[in-house]
C-alpha positions as CSV (number, residue, x, y, z in Angstrom):
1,X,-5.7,17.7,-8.6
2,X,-2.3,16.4,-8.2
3,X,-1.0,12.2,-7.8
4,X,2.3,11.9,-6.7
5,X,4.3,8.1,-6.6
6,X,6.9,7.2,-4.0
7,X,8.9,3.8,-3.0
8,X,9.4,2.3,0.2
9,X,8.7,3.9,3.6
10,X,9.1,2.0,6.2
11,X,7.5,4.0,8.8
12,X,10.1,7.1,7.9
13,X,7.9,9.6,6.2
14,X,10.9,12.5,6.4
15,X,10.6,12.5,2.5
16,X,7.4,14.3,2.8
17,X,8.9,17.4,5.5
18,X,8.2,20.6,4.1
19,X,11.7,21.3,3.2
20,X,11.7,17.7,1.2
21,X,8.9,18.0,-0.4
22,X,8.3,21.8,-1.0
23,X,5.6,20.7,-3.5
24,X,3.1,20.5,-0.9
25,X,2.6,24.0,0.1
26,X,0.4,24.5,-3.9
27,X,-1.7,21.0,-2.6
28,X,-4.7,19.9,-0.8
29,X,-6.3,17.0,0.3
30,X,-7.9,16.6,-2.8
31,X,-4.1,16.0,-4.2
32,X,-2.3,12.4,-3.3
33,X,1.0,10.8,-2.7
34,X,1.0,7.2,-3.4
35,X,3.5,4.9,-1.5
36,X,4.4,1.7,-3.8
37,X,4.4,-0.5,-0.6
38,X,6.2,-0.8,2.4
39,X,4.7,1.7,4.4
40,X,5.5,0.7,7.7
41,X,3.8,3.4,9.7
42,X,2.0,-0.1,11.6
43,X,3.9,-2.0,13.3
44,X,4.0,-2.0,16.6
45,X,0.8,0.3,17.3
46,X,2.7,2.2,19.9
47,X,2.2,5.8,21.1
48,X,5.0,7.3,19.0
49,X,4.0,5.3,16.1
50,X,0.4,7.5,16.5
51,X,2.0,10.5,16.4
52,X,4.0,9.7,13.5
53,X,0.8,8.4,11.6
54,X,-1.0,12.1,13.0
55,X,1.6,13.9,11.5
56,X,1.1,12.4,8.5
57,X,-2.5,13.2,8.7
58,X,-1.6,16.7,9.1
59,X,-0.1,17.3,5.9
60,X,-1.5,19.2,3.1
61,X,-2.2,16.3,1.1
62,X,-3.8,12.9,1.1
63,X,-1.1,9.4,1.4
64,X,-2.1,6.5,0.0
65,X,-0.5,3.1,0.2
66,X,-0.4,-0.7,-1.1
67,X,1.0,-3.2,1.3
68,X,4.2,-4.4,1.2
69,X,5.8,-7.4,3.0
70,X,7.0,-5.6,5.8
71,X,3.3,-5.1,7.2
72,X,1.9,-5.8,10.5
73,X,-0.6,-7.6,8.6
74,X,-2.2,-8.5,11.9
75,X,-2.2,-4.7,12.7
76,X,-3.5,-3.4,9.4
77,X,-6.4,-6.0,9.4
78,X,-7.7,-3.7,12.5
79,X,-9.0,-0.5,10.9
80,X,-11.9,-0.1,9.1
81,X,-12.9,-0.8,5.3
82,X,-15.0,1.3,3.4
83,X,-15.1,2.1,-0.4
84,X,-14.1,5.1,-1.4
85,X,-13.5,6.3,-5.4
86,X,-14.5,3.2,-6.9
87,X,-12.3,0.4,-4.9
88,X,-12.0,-0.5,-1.2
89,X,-9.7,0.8,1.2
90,X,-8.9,0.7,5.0
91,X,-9.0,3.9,6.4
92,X,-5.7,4.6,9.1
93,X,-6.6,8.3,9.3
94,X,-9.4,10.2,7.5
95,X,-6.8,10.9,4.6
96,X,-4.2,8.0,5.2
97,X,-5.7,5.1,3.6
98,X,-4.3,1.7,2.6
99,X,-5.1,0.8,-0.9
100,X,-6.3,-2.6,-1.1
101,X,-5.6,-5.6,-3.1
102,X,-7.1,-6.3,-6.2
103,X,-9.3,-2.9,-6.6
104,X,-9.6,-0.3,-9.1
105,X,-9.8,3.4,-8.3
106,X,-10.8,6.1,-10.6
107,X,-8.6,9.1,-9.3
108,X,-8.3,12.2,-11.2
109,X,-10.1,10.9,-14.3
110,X,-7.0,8.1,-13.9
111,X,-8.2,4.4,-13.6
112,X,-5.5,2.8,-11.0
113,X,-5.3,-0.7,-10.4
114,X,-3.5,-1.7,-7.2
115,X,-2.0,-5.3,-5.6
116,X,0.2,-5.0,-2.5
117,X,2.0,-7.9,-1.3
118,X,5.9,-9.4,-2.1
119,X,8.1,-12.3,-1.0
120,X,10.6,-11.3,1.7
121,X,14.0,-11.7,0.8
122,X,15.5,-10.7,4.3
123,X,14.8,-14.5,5.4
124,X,17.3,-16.3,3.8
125,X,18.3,-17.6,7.4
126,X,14.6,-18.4,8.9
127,X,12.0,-17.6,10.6
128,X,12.2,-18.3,13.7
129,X,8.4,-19.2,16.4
130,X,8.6,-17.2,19.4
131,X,6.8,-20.2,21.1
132,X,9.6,-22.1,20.3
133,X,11.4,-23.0,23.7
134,X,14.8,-22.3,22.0
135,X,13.6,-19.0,20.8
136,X,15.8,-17.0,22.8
137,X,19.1,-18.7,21.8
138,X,18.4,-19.0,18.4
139,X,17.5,-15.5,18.2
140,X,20.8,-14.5,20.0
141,X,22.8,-16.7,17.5
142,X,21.2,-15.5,14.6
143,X,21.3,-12.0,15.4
144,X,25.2,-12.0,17.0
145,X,26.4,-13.3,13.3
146,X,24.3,-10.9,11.2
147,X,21.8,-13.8,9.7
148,X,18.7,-12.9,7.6
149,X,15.9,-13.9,9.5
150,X,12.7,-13.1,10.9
151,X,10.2,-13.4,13.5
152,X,6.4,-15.1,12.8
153,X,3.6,-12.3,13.3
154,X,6.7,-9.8,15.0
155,X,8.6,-9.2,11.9
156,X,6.8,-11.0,9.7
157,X,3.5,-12.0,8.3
158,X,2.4,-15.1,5.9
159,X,0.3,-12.6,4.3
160,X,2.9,-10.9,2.9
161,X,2.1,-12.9,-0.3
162,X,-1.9,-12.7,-1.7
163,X,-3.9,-15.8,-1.3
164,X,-5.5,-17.7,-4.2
165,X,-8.2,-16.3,-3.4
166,X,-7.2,-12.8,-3.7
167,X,-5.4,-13.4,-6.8
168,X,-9.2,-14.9,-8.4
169,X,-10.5,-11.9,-6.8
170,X,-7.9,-9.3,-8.5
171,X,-8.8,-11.5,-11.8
172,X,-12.3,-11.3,-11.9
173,X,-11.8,-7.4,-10.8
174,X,-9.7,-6.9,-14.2
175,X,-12.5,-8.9,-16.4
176,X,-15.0,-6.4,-15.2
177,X,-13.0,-3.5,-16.5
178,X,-11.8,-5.7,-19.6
179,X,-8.5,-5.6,-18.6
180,X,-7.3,-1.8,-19.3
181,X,-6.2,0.9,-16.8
182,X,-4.3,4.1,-17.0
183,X,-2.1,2.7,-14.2
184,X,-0.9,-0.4,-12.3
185,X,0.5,0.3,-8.7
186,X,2.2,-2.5,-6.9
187,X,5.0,-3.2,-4.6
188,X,7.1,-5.9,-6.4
189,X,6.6,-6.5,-10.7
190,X,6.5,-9.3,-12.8
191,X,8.4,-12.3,-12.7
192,X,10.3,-11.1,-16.2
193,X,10.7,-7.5,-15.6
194,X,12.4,-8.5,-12.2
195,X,15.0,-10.8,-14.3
196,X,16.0,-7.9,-15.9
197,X,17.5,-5.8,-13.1
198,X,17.8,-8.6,-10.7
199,X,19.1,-12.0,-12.9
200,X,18.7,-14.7,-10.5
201,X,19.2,-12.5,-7.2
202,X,15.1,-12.6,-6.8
203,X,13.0,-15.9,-6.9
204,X,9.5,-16.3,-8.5
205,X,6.5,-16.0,-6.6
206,X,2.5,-16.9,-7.7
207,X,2.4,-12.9,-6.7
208,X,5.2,-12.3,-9.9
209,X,4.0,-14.9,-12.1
210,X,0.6,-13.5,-11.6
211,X,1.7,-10.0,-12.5
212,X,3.8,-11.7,-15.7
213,X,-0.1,-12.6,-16.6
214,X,-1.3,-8.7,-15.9
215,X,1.9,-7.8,-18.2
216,X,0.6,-9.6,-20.9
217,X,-3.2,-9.3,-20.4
218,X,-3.5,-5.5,-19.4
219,X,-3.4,-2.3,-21.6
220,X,-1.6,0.3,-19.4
221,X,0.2,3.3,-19.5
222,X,2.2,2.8,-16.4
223,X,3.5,0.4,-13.7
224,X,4.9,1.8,-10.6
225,X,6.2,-0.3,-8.0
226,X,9.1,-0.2,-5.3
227,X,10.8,-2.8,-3.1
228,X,13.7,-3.2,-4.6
229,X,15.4,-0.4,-3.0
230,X,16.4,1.8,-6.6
231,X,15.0,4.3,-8.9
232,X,14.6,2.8,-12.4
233,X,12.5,2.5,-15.5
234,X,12.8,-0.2,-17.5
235,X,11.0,-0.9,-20.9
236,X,10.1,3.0,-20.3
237,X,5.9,2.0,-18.9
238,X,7.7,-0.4,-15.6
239,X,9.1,2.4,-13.1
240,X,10.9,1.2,-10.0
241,X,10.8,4.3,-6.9
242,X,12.6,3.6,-3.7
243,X,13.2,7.6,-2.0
244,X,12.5,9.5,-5.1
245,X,8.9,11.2,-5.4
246,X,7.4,11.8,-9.1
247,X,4.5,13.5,-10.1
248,X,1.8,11.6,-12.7
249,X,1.5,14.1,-15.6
């Protein structure tokens, strides 16, 4: 059994063609590619996006994914939940299924720990209520000089960011395992990993704070996460994927 890790999708799954990722024609669907967030292959629950998300059902392998912040959240919430391999998971297609927050799965004798979810940092400009009566203009104006911003529950979903509630939850899943896994898969990192690469270009969230407190908490071999749009380890266990796909050894 192979698990392979990937960064951000959004809804372009080209990476995993056969000519990009010869790999596949040695796997199963006992073997796995991981997405680190950002999936994107539900959005707008249209007929192409069905195909796309069929095509991806019909490759060799299993794809798994955390949430990102560029989720239909509203969309995702749709399909069913069931447990499978020790954790919960929504299941998009019988071997595309969305990794949930705050479970633990035990995958190829690997103990995997996984918490979707990031702050949006395309918003800088708004968000803008497409109830508002001056919708329309704003959006033109925004959009004519190039702004940052999105639209509520069209582009953009509160739940990008785990609740409290989901964050106790994701606690009181790590005391029940005593706080050690082989790996941690996420979409953004801790608060003081992101300082690293970042400085002061990405703010603190209760999401990164909370992972500062799995950084210091959790033994783990690993931490693979994307959103950040780069390829990069740093402190050689924290590994950043954006387009590039590894295989766990």
């Amino acid at each position: 059994m192979a698990i392979f890790m990937t960064g951000d999708t959004h809804g372009d799954f080209s990476r995993f063609s056969a000519r990009a990722f010869p790999e596949q024609k040695d796997l199963s669907k006992a073997d796995y590619v991981i997405i680190c967030g950002d999936f994107g292959g539900l959005w707008d629950g249209g007929e192409a996006e069905q195909r796309v998300l069929d095509w991806l059902e019909n490759r060799p392998f299993a794809t798994l994914f955390v949430d990102g912040n560029h989720e239909n959240f509203a969309l995702l919430r749709t399909y069913p939940i069931c447990e499978w391999h020790g954790g919960r998971v929504r299941v998009i297609r019988p071997s595309v299924l969305h990794l949930m927050r705050g479970q633990v799965y035990e995958i190829g004798g690997k103990r995997i720990f996984t918490m979707g979810g990031a702050s949006s940092h395309d918003i800088r400009d708004g968000i803008l209520e497409p109830d508002d009566p001056a919708f329309e203009e704003k959006f033109q104006r925004l959009d004519a000089a190039g702004a940052l911003f999105r639209v509520n529950h069209r582009s953009w979903w509160a739940e990008e960011l785990p609740s409290e509630d989901e964050l106790q939850a994701a606690r009181k899943t790590l005391d029940r395992i005593g706080w050690e896994v082989d790996h941690i898969v996420s979409h953004c990192c801790p608060g003081s990993i992101q300082e690293m690469f970042g400085g002061d270009l990405y703010q603190r969230d209760a999401l990164t704070n909370f992972f500062d407190e799995v950084r210091a908490r959790c033994r783990f071999q690993y931490w693979f996460f994307g959103h950040y749009h780069e390829n990069m380890v740093i402190e050689k266990k924290f590994v950043m994927l954006y387009e590039r796909i590894i295989r766990l050894k």
